[in-house]
C-alpha positions in Angstrom: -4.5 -3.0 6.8 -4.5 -1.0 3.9 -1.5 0.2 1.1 -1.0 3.1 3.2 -0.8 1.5 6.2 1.4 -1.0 5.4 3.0 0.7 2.3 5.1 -0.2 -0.2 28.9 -12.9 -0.8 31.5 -12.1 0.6 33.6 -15.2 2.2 36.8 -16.9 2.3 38.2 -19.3 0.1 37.0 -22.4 2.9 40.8 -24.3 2.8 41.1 -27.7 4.6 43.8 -28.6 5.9 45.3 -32.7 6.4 43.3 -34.5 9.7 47.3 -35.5 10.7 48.3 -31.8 11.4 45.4 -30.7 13.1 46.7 -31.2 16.8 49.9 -29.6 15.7 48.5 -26.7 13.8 46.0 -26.5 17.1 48.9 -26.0 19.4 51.1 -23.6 17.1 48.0 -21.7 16.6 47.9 -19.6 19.5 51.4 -17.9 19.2 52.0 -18.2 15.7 48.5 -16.9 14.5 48.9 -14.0 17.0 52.5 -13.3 15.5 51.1 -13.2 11.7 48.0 -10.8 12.6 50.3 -8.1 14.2 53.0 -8.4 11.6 50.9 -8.7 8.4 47.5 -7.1 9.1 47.1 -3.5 9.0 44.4 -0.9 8.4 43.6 0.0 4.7 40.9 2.7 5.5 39.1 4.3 8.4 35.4 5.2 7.9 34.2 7.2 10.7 35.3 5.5 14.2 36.2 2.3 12.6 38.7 0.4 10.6 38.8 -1.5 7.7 42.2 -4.5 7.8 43.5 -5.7 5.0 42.7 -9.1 6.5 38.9 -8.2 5.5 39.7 -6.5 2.2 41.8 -10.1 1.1 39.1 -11.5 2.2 36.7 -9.7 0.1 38.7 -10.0 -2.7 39.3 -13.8 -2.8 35.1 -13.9 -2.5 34.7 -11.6 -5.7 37.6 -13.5 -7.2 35.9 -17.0 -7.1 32.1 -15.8 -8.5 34.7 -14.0 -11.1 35.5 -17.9 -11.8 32.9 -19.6 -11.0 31.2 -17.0 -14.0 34.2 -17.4 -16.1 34.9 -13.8 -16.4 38.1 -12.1 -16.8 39.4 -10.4 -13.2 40.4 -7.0 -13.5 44.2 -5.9 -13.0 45.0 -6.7 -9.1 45.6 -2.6 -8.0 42.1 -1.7 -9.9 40.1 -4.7 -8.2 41.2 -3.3 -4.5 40.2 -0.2 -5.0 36.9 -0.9 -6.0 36.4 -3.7 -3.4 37.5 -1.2 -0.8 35.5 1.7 -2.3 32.4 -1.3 -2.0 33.4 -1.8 1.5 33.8 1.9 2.8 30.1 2.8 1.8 28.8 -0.7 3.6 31.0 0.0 6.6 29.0 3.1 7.1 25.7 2.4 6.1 26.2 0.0 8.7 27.4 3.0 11.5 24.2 4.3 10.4 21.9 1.2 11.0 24.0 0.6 14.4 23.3 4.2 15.6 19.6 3.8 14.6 18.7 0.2 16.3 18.3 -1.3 13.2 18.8 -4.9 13.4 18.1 -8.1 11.8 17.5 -11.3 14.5 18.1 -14.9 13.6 14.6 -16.0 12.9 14.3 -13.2 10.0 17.7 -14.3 8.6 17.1 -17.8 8.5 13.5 -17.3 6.8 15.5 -15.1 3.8 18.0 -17.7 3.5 15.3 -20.4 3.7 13.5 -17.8 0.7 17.1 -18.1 -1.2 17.3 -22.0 -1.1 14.3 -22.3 -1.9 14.7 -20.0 -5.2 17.7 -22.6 -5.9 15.7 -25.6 -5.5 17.4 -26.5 -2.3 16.9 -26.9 1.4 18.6 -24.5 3.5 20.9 -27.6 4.9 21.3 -28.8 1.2 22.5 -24.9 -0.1 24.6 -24.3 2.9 26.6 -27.7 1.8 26.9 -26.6 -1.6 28.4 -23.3 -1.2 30.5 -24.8 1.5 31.5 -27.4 -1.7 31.8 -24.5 -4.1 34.7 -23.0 -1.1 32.7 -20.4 0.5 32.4 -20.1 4.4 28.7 -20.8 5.8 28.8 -18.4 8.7 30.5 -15.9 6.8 27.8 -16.0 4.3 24.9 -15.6 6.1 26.5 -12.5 8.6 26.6 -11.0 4.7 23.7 -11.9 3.7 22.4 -10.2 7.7 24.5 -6.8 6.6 22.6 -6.9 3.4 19.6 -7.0 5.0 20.2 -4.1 7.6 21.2 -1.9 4.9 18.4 -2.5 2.6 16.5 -1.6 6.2 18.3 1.7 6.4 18.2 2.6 3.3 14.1 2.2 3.3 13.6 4.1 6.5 16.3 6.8 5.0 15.1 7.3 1.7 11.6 5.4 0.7 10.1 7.3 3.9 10.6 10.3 1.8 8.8 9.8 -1.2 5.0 10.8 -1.7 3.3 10.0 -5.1 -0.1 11.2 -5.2 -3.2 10.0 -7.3 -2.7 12.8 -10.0 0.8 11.9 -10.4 -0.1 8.1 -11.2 -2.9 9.5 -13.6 -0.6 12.2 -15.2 2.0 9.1 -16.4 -0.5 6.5 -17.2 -2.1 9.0 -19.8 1.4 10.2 -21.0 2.8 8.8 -24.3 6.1 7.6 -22.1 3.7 6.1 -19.5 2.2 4.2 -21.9 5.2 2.8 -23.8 7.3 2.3 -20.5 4.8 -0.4 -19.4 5.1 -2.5 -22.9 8.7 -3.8 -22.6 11.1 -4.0 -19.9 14.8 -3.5 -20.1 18.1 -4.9 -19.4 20.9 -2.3 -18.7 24.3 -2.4 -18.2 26.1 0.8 -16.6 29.4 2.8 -16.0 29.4 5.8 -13.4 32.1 7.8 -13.6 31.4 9.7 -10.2 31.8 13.4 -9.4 32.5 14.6 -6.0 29.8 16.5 -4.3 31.1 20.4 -4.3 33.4 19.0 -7.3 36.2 21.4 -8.2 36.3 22.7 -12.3 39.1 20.7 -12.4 37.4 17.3 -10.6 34.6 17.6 -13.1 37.2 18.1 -16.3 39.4 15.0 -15.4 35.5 13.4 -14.7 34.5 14.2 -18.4 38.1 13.1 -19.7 37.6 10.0 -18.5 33.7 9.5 -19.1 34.9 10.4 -22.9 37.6 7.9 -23.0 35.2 5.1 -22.2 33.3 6.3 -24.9 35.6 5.9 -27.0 37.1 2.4 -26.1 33.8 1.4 -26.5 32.9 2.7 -30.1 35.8 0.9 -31.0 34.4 -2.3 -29.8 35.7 -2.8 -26.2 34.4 -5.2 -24.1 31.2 -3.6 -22.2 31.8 -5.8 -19.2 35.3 -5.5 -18.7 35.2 -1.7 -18.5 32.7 -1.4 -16.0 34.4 -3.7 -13.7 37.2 -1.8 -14.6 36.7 1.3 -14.5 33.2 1.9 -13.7 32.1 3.8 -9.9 28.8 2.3 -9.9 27.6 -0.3 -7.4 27.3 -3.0 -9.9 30.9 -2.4 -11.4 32.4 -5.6 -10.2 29.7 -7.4 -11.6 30.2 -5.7 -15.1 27.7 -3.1 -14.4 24.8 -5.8 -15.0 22.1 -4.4 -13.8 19.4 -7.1 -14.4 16.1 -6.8 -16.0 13.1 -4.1 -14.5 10.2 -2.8 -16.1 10.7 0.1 -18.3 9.0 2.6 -15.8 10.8 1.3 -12.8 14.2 2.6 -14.4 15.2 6.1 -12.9 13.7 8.7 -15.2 17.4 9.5 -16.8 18.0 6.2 -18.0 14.5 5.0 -18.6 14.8 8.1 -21.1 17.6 7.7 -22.3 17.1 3.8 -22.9 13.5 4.4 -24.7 15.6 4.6 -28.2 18.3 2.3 -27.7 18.2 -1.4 -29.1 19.5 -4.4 -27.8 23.8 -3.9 -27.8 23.5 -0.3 -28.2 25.1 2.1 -26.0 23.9 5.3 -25.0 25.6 8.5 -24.7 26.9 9.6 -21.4 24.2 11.2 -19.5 24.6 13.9 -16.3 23.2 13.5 -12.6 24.4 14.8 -9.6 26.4 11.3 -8.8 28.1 12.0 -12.0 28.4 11.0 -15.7 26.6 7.4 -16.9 26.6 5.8 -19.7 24.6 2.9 -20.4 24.3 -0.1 -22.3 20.6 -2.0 -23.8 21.5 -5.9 -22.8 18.2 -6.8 -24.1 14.5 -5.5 -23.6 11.3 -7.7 -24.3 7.9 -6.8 -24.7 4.8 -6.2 -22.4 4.2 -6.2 -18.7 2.9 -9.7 -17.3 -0.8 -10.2 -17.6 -0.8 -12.8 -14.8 0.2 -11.3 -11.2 0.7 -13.8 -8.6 -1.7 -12.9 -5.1 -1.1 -13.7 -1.6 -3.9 -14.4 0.8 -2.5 -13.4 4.2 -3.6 -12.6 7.7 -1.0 -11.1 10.4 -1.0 -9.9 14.0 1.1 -6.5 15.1 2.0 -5.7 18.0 3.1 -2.2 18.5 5.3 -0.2 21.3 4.3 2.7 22.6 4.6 4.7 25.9 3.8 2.4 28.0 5.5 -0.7 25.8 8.8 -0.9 25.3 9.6 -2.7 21.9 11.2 -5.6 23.8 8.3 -6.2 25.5 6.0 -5.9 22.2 8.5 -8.6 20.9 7.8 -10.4 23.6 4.1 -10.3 23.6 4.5 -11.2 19.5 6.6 -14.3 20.2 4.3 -15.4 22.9 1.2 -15.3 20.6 2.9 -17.0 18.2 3.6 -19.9 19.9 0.1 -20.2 21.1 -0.6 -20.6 17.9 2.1 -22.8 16.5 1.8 -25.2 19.3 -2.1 -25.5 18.4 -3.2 -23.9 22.0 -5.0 -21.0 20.0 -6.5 -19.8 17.2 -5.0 -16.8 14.9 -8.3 -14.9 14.0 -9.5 -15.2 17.5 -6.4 -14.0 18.7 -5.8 -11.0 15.8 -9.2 -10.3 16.5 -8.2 -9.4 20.6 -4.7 -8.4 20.2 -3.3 -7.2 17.0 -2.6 -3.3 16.8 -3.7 -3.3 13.1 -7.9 -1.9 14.1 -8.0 -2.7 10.4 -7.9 -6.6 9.6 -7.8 -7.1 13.5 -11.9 -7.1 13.3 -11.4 -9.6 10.6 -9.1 -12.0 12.3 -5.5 -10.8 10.9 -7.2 -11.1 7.0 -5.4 -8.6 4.9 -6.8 -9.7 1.4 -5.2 -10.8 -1.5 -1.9 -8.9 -1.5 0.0 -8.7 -4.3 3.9 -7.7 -4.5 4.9 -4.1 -3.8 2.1 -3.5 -1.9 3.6 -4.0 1.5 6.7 -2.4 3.1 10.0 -4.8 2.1 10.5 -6.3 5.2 7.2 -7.4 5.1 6.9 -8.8 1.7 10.4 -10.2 2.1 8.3 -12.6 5.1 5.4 -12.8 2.8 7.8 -14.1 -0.3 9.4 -16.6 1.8 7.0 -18.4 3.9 5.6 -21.3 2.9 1.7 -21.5 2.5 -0.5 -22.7 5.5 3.0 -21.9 7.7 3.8 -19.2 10.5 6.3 -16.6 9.6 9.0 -15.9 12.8 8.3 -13.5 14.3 10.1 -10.0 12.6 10.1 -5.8 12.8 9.2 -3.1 10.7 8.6 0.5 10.9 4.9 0.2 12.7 5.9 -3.1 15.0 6.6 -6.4 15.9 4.3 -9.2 13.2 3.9 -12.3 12.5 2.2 -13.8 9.3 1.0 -16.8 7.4 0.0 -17.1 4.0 -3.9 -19.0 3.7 -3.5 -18.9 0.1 -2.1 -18.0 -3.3 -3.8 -17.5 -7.1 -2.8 -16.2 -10.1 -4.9 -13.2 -10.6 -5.4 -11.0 -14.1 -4.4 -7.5 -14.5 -7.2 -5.4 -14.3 -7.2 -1.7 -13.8 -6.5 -1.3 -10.8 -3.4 -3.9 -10.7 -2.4 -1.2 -13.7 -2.9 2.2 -11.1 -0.5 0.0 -8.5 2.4 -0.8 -11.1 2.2 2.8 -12.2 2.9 3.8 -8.2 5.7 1.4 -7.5 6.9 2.5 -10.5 7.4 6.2 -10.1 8.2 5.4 -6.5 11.0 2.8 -7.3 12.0 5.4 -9.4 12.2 8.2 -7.2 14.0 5.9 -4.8 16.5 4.8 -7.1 17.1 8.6 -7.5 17.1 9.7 -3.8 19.0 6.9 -3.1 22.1 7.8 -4.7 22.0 11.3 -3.9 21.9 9.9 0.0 24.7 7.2 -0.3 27.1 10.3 -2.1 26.0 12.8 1.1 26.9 10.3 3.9 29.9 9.5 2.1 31.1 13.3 2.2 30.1 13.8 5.5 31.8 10.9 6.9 35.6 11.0 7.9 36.9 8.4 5.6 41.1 8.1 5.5 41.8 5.6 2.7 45.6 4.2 3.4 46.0 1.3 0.5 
């Protein structure tokens, strides 16, 4: 299989109550419980055909509040921090909508492999990092639904938007010989970032009190304001309530707005505001470092798909994956020999599953999320992308040089990243306008 085939917290506060009042609290819990949901809870905002309770958006809020603590950061003032959680909430509420009314769906054995992939990232096995954030007062099953929505979404938004976007051969060789090409891929950057949105078919008088505002953070930050605290203030951006951090990418991966914009900024500067069709951003160089890693790690994988088609429903692909699988796992079979008879991939089928040495970015996200976060010589679950039902397992991994061709590849994730990042937000602002949304804080 080739690039082009396979191309590229929210919880509660967890509260325990005494052992000695269980049995009472268990028998009061029916009536009294009922009684406080249909006095206290109420809807805060429709999206679509569904509702959002206040319930949810407390809970939200007490989830945000504790990471607030647990970072030591200051919380914004109480009104400010609902409406951005709620604003947060409305979009996943209906990118969700949009995943439900398009089958996507994330089953239990591709969860538990990306949580297994986060515990792993914290040194921790996924028993050991469900007990510490059950310690640090978060709710386990809560937790991993989130980290399940977060999932479909990322899904959606790859069939919605990264389906879209073509970069062709002259396009990589056009930016790798451009001046900007070549200093975008010797340092990578650090941003923080404040959207002050405006409305799609914005009124004059929208895009005045927009430019107001976008000017008053200017100001307030000239005059030595705090960054962080404005963003999760007063920022629109996705990142706001995490003080518009958006973490560290190379140069050329930045959206070509603030990748320009950012070329002449040093670390703490702040740039002026810049225009897009979301609305008016300004951001802020963290930090940026030098040079694009010389060492890229490599995968050695092999797979088996298994595809649906008129005369095979996708549940019965699944099913035919899952069984293959565990002729393998239980030692009955061999991979190759099976790849070899039954994958749908004609191209590493004849080679018994063997894909090559795969680096990152090469494969579709769901399938380098797998990739990432099985362990070597193990068998993936079994999971879903946009061509079918697969399985994997990693033979082996090396640390390979850059070379040429490792340079073409970063160039094409680069400008498509980029193009994403871009397409992206224009999608997420056009569903939001053409959804009913009735905000009733």
């Amino acid at each position: 299989m080739n690039n082009g085939t396979l191309p590229a917290s929210r919880s509660t506060l967890h509260t325990r109550p005494l052992r000695g009042l269980l049995m009472i609290v268990a028998l009061c819990l029916p009536l009294l419980g009922q009684a406080k949901v249909e006095m206290l809870d109420r809807i805060v905002a429709v999206v679509n055909d569904g509702a959002i309770m206040a319930s949810e958006l407390d809970e939200r809020i007490n989830m945000i509040a504790l990471q607030f603590q647990e970072k030591g950061q200051q919380l914004p003032p109480p009104a400010i921090m609902r409406e951005q959680v709620l604003d947060r909430m409305i979009l996943e509420r209906l990118q969700l909508q949009l995943a439900k009314r398009g089958g996507i769906k994330v089953d239990e054995a591709s969860l538990n492999q990306a949580l297994a992939g986060i515990a792993r990232q914290n040194n921790m096995t996924l028993e050991g990092f469900a007990d510490a954030l059950q310690q640090d007062g978060y709710d386990w099953p809560q937790f991993r639904e989130q980290i399940r929505e977060d999932m479909i979404i990322s899904r959606l938004q790859q069939r919605s938007v990264a389906s879209r976007i073509r970069v062709t051969d002259r396009e990589v060789n056009r930016f790798l010989e451009s001046e900007m090409g070549k200093q975008m891929f010797e340092e990578d950057f650090h941003l923080g970032h404040i959207l002050v949105r405006v409305p799609a078919g914005a009124s004059p008088e929208e895009v005045q009190a927009a430019t107001s505002k976008t000017n008053d953070i200017e100001t307030r930050l000239k005059q030595g304001e705090d960054f962080n605290q404005l963003a999760t203030s007063l920022s629109d951006g996705p990142k706001a309530l995490e003080g518009g951090d958006l973490g560290w990418r190379p140069a050329a991966q930045w959206p070509t707005l603030f990748s320009e914009a950012a070329l002449g900024l040093e670390k703490g500067e702040i740039s002026a505001p810049i225009r897009s069709g979301a609305g008016f951003h300004i951001l802020k160089m963290m930090d940026r470092r030098g040079g694009a890693e010389k060492v890229v790690t490599q995968y050695q994988v092999r797979h088996i798909l298994i595809k649906s088609d008129a005369l095979t429903s996708s549940e019965q692909a699944q099913q035919q994956a899952t069984r293959l699988h565990d002729e393998i796992a239980d030692g009955s079979a061999n991979f190759a020999t099976l790849a070899a008879e039954y994958s749908d991939d004609p191209g590493s089928a004849r080679n018994g599953g063997e894909l090559g040495w795969v680096s990152r970015g090469e494969m579709v996200p769901e399938f380098e999320e797998m990739m990432l976060n099985t362990p070597q010589g193990e068998l993936s679950p079994v999971f879903e992308t946009q061509f079918g039902w697969h399985f994997l397992r990693v033979d082996a991994m090396r640390d390979a040089d850059m070379s040429e061709e490792f340079r073409r590849m970063q160039a094409m994730q680069a400008l498509q990243k980029r193009r994403f990042e871009e397409e992206l937000e224009t999608w997420v602002q056009e569903q939001r306008s053409e959804a009913y949304v009735d905000i009733r804080l």
